[in-house]
TIMI-2910 file (N, C-alpha, C, CB; in pm, 1 decimal, decimal comma, always signed):
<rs>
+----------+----------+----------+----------+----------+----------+----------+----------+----------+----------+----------+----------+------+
!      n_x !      n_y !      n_z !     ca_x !     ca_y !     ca_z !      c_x !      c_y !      c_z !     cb_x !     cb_y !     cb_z ! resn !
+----------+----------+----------+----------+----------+----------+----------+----------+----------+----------+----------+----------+------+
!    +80,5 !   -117,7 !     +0,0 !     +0,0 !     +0,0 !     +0,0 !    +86,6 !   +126,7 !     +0,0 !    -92,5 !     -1,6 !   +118,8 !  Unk !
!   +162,4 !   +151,1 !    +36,3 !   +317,6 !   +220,4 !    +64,2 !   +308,3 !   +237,5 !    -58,0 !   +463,0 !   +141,6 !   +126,9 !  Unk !
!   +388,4 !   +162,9 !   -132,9 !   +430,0 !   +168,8 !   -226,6 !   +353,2 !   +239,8 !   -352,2 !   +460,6 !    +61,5 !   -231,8 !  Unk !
!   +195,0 !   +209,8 !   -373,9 !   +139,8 !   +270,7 !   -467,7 !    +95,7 !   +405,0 !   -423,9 !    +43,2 !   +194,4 !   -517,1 !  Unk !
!    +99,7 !   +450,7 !   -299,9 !   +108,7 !   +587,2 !   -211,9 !   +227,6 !   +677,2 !   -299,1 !   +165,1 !   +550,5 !    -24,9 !  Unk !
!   +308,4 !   +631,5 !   -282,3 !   +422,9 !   +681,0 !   -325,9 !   +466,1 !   +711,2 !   -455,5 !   +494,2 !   +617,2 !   -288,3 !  Unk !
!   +346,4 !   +637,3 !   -519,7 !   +374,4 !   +635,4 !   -702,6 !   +237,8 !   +716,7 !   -741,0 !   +377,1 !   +438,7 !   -797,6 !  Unk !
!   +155,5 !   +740,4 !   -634,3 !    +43,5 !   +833,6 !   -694,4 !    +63,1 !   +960,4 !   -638,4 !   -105,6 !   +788,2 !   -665,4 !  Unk !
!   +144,7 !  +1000,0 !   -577,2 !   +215,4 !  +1116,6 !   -477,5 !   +296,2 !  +1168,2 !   -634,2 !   +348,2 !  +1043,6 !   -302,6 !  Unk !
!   +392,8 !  +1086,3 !   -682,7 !   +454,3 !  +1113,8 !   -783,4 !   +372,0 !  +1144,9 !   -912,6 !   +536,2 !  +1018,0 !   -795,1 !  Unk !
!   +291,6 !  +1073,3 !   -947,3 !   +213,4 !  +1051,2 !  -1030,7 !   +117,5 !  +1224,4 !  -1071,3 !   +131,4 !   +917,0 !   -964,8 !  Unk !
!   +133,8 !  +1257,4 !   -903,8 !    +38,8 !  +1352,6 !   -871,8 !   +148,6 !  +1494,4 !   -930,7 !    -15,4 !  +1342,3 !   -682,4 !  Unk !
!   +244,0 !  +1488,9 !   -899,9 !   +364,2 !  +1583,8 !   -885,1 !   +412,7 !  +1600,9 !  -1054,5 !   +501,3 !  +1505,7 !   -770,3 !  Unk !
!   +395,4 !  +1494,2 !  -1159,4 !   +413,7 !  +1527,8 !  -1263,0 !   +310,1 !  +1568,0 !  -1351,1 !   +473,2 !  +1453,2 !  -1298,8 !  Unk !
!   +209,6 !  +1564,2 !  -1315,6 !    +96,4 !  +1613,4 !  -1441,2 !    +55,6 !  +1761,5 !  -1367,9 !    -75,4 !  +1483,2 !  -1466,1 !  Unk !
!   +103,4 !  +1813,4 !  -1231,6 !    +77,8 !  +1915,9 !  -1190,5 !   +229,8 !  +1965,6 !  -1224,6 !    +13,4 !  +1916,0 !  -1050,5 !  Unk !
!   +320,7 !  +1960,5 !  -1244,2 !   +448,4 !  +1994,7 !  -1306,3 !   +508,7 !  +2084,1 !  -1185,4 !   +431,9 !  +2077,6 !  -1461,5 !  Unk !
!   +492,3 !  +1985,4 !  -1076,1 !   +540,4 !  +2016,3 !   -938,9 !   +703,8 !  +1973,4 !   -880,3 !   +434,6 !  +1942,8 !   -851,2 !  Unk !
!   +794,0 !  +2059,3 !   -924,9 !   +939,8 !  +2000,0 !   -916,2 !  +1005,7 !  +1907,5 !  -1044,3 !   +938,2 !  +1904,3 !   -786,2 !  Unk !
!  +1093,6 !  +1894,2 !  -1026,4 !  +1206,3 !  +1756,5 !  -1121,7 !  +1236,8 !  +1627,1 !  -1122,4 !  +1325,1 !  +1764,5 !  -1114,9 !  Unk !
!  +1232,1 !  +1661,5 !   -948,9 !  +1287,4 !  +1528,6 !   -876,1 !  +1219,6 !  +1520,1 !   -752,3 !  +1447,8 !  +1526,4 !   -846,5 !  Unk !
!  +1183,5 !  +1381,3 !   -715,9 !  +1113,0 !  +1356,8 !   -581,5 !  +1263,2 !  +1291,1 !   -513,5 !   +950,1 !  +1233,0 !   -590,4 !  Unk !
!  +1227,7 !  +1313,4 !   -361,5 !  +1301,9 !  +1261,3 !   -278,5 !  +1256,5 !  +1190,2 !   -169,6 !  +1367,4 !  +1339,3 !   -245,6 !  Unk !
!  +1323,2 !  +1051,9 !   -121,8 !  +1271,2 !   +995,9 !     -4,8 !  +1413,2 !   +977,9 !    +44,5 !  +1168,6 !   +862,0 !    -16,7 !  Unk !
!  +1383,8 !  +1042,8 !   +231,0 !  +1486,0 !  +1010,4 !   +295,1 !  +1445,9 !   +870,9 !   +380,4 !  +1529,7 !  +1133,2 !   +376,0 !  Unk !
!  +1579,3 !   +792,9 !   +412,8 !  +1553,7 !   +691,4 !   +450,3 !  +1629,2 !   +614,4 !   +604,1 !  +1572,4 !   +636,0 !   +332,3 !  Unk !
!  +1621,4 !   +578,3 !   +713,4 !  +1718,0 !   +468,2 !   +734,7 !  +1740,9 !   +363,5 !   +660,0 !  +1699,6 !   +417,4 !   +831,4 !  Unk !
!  +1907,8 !   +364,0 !   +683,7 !  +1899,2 !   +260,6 !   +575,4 !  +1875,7 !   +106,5 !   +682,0 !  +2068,5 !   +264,9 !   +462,7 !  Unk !
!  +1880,2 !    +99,5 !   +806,3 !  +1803,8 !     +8,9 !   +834,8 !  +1670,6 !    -38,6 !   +846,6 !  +1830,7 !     +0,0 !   +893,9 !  Unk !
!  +1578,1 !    +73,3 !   +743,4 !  +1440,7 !    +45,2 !   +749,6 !  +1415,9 !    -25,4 !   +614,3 !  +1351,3 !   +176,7 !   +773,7 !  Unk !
!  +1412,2 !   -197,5 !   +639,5 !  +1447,1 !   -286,5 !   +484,9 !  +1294,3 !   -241,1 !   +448,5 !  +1489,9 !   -506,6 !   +486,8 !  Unk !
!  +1139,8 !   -193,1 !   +542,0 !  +1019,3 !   -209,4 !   +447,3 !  +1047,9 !    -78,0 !   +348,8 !   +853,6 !   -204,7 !   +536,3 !  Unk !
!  +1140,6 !    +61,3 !   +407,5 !  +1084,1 !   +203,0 !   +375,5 !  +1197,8 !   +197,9 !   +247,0 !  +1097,6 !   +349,8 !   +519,0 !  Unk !
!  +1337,1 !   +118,5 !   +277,3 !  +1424,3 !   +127,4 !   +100,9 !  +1286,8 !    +48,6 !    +57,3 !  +1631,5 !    +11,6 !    +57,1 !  Unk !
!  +1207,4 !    -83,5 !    +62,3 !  +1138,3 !   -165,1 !    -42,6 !  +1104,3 !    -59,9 !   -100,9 !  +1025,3 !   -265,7 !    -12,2 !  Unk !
!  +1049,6 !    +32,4 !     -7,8 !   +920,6 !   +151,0 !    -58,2 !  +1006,8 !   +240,6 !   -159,9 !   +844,7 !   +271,7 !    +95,1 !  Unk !
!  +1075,5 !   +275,5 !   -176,3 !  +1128,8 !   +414,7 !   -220,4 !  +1188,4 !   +284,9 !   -385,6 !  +1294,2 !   +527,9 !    -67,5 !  Unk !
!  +1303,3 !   +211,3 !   -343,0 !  +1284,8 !    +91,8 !   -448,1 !  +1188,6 !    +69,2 !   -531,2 !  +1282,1 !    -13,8 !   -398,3 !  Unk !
!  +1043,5 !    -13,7 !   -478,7 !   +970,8 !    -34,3 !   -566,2 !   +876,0 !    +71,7 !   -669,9 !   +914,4 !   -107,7 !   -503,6 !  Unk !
!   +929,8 !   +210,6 !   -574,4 !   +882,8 !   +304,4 !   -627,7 !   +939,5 !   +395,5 !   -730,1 !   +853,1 !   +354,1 !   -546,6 !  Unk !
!  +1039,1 !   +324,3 !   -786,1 !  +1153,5 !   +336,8 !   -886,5 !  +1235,1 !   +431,8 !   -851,0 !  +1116,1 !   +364,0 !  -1020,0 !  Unk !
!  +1269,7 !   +500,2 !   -718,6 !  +1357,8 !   +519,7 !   -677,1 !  +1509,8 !   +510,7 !   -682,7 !  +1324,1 !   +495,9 !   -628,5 !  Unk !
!  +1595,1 !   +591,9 !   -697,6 !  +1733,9 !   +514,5 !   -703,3 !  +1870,8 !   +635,1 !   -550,0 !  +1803,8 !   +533,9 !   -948,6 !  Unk !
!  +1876,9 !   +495,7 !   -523,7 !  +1993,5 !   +517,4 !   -392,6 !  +2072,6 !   +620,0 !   -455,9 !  +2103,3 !   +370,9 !   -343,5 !  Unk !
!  +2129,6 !   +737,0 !   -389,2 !  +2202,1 !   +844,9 !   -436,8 !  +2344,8 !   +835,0 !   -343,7 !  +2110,4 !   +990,5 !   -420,3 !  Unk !
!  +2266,5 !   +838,4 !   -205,1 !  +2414,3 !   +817,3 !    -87,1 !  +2338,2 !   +836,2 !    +30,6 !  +2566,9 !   +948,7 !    -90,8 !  Unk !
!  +2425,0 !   +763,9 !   +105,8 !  +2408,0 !   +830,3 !   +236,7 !  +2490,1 !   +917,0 !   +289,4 !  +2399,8 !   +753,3 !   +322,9 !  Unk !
!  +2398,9 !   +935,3 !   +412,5 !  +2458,6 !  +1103,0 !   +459,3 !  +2444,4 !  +1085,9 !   +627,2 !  +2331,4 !  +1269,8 !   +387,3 !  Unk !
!  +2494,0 !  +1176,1 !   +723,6 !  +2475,6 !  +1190,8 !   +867,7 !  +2357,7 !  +1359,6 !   +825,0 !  +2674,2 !  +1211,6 !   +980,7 !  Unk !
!  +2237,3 !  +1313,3 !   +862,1 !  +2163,0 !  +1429,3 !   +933,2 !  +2178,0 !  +1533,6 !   +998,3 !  +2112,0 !  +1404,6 !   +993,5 !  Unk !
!  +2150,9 !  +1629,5 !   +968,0 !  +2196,1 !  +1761,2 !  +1056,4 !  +2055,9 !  +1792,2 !  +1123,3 !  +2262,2 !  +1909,0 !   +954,6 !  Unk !
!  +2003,8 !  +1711,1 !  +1115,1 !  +1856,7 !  +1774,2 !  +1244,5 !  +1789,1 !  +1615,0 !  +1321,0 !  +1661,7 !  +1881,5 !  +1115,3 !  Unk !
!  +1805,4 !  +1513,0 !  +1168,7 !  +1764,0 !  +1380,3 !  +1276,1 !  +1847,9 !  +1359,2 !  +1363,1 !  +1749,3 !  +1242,8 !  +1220,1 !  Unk !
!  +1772,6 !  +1278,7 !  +1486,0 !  +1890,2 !  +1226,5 !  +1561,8 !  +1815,3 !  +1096,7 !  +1645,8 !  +1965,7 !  +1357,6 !  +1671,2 !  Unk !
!  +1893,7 !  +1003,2 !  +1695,4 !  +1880,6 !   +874,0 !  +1762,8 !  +1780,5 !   +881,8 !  +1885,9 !  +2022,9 !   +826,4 !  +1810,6 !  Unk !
!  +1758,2 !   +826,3 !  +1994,4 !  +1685,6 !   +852,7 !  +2126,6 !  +1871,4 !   +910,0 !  +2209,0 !  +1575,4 !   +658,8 !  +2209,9 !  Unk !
!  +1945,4 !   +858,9 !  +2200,7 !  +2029,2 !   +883,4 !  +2281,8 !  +2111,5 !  +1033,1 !  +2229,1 !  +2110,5 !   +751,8 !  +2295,1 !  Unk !
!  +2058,9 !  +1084,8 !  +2124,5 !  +2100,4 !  +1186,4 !  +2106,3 !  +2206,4 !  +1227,0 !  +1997,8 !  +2126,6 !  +1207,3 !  +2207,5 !  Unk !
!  +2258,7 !  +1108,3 !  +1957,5 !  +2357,0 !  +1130,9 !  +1859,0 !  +2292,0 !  +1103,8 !  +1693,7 !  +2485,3 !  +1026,5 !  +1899,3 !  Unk !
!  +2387,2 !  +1166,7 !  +1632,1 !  +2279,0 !  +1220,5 !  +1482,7 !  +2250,7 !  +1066,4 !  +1420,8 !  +2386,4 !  +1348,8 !  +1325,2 !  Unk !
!  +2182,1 !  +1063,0 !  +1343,3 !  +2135,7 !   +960,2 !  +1282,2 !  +2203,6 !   +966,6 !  +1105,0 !  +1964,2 !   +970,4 !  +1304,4 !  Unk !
!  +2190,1 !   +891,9 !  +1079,4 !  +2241,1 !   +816,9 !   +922,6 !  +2088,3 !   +818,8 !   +891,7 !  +2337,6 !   +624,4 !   +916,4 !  Unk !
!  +2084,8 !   +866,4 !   +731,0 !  +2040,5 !   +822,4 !   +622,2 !  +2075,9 !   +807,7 !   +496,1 !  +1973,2 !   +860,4 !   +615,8 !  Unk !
!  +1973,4 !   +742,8 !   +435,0 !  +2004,1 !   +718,2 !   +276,3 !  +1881,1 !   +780,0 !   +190,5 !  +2018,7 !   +541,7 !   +239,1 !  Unk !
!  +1939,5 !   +837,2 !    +96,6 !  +1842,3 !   +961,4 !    -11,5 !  +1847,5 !   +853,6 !   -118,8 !  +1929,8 !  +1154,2 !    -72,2 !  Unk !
!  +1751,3 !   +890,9 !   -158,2 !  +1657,1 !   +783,1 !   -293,1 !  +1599,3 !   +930,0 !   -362,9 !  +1475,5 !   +635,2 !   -215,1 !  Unk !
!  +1621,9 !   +949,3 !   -505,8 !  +1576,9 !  +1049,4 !   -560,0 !  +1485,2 !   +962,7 !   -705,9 !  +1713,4 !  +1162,4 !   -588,2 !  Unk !
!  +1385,0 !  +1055,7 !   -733,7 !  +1331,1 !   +992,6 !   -888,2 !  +1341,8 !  +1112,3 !   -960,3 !  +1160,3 !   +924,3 !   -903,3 !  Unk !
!  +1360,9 !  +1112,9 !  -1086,9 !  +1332,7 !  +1181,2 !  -1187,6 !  +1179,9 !  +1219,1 !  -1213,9 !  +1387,6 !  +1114,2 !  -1285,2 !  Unk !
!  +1147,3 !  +1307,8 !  -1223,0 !   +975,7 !  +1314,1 !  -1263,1 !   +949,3 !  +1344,5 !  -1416,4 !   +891,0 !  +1448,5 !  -1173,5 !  Unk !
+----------+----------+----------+----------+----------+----------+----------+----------+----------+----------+----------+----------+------+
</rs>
């Protein structure tokens, strides 16, 4: 369900000629939210350390950016 969320979000963003590129930020230990950004033809760009997420204990968090072309 994710997944077709994510492709009618997009879907929505190109016939309204809303931006270039979509972006999903990610943990990359979240294997359902890469499926999501993946099956959503997504492609891995890099990861990065966050400058505003951060862990419960306080230290910054890691992600991974998934960008699409629109």
């Amino acid at each position: 369900m994710a997944t077709a969320a994510v492709r009618l979000v997009c879907e929505h963003l190109r016939a309204e000629r809303i931006g270039a590129r979509a972006a999903i930020r990610v943990s990359p230990d979240n294997a359902a939210s890469v499926g999501v950004a993946l099956g959503s033809g997504f492609v891995h760009v890099r990861d990065f350390v966050s400058g505003t997420d951060r862990h419960p204990d306080g230290t910054a968090a890691t992600l991974s950016l998934y960008l699409l072309d629109l």
